[in-house]
C-alpha positions as CSV (number, residue, x, y, z in Angstrom):
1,X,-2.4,-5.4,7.1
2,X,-4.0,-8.1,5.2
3,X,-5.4,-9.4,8.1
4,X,-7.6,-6.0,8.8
5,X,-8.3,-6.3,5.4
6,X,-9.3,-9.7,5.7
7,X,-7.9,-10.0,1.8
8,X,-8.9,-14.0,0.7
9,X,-10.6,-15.2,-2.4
10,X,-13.4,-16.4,-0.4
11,X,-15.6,-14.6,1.9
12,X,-14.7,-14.1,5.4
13,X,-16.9,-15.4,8.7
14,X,-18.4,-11.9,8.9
15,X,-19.5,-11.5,4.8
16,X,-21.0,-15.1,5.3
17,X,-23.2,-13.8,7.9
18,X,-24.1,-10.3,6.5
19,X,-25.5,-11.5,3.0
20,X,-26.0,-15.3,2.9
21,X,-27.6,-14.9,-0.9
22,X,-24.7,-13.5,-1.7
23,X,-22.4,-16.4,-1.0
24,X,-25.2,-19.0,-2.1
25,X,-22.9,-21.8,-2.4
26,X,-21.9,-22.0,0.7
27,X,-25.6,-20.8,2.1
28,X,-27.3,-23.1,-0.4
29,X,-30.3,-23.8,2.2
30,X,-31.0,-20.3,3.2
31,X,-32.1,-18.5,0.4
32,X,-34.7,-16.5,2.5
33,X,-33.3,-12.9,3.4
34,X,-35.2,-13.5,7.0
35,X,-32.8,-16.7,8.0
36,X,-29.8,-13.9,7.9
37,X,-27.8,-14.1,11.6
38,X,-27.0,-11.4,14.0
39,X,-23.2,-10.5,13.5
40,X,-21.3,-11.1,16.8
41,X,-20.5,-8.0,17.7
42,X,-17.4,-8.8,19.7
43,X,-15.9,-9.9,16.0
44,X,-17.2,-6.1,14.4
45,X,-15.9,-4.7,16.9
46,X,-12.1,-6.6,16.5
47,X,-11.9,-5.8,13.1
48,X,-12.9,-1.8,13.8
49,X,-10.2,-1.7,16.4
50,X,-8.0,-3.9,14.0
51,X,-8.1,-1.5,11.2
52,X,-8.0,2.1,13.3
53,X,-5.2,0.9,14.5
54,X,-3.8,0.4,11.1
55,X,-5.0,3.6,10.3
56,X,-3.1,5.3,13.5
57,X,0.2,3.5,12.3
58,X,-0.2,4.7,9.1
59,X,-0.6,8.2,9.6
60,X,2.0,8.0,12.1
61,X,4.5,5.8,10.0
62,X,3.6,9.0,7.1
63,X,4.4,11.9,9.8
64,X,7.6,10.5,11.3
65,X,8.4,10.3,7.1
66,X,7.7,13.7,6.6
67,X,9.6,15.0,9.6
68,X,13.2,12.7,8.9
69,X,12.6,13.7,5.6
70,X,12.4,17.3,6.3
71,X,15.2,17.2,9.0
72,X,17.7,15.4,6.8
73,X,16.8,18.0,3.9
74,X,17.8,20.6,5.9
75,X,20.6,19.2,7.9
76,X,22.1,16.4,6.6
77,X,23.2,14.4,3.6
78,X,20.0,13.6,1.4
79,X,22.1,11.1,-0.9
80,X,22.1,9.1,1.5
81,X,19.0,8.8,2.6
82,X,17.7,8.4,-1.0
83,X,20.4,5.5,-1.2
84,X,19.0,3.7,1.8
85,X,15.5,4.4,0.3
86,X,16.4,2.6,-2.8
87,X,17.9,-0.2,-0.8
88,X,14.9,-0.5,1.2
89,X,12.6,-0.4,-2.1
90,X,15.1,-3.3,-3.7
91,X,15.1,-5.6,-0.9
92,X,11.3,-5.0,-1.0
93,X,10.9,-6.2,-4.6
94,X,12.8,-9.0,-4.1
95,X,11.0,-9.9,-1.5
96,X,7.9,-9.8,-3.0
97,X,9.6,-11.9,-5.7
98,X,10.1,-14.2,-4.0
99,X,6.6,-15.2,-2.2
């Protein structure tokens, strides 16, 4: 996910090339607006697919949600699928604690 979102604290290949005066420091020389390059459009392109596929996943990941959580509501033992929920959300946090 952080890759599609290409989260860093400095700009990516593609933000270099889309607004050099931007990122002056590391476009010191080209401070014209007309030495901007062409984006490679293979590399757009990656990164569209890259995040519509995190899009489809999410949207899928949120339906199959929604229909367990239905099911088990109306069939089975919701306790415990709130228990394993709040295991899953622990070991998450602890995770995240510890990177």
């Amino acid at each position: 996910m952080l890759y599609a979102f290409e989260v860093t604290l400095r700009p990516n290949y593609l933000d270099n090339l889309s607004s050099p005066e931007v990122n002056e420091e590391n476009f010191a020389d080209q401070s014209n607006t007309e030495n901007k390059k062409e984006l490679d459009c293979k590399r757009v392109m990656n990164k569209c697919y890259g995040e519509l596929i995190f899009i489809f996943l999410y949207i899928a990941v949120l339906f199959f949600l929604f229909v367990s959580l239905t099911y088990q509501i109306n069939f089975g033992k919701i306790y415990t699928v709130l228990i394993e929920f709040a295991f899953c959300l622990v070991l998450d946090q602890v995770k995240s604690f510890i990177t």
